[in-house]
N, C-alpha and C positions, 0 to 999 in steps of 0.2 A: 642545846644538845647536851645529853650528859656522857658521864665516861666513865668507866667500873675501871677501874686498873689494880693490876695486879704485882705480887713480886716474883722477880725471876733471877735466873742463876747464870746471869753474863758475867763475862771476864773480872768483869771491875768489882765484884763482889770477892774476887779474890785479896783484893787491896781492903777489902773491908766497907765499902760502899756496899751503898743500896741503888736495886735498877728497878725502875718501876714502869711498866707496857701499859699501856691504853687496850684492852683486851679488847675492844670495837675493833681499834685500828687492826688489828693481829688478826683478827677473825675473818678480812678478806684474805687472808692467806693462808687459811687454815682448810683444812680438807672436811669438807662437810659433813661426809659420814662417820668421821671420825668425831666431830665436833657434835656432832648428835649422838654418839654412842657414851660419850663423857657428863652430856647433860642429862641421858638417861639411868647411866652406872650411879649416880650422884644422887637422882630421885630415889632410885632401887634402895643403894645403902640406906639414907636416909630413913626412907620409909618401914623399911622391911627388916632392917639390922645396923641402927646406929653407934658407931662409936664415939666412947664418953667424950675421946679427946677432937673429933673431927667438926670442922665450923664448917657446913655447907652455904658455900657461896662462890662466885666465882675464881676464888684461888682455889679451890680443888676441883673444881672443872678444869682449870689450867693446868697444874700437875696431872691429872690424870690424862687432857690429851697430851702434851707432851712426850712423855711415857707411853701411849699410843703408838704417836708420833713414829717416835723412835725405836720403837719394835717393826711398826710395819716399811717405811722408806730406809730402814738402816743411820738414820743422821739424823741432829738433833734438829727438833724446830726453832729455824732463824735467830726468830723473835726472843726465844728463852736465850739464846746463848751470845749472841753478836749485840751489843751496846749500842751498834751505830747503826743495826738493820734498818731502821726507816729515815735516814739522812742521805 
């Protein structure tokens, strides 16, 4: 099995750590149509209008559902924000 993981903006990064998500694991809990609008917005940029500074890969899939996320249900997704969402 492999695992793409990502970095995210949990509490504990306030302390200066790093929090790293298995973005598989995340992804059953992620809203599908949302999770397809980000891996499209991502192909679009990419293809059509890239910028110098942006690495397409799965961290900007992630930032950009996030930010999603949290414009359409008003709160942040779990995953990026709680350290201990899957314990």
């Amino acid at each position: 099995m492999f695992h793409t993981y990502v970095m995210v903006h949990a509490q504990d990064l306030i302390k200066g750590g790093k929090k790293l998500v298995d973005i598989d694991r995340a992804s059953f809990l992620m809203d599908k149509t949302l999770l397809a609008q980000s891996i499209k917005a991502m192909n679009d940029e990419r293809d059509n209008n890239p910028r110098h500074d942006a690495i397409y890969h799965a961290q900007w899939i992630w930032d950009f559902y996030c930010e999603r996320h949290r414009e359409k249900y008003g709160q942040f997704f779990t995953p990026h924000v709680d350290p201990n969402w899957d314990q």
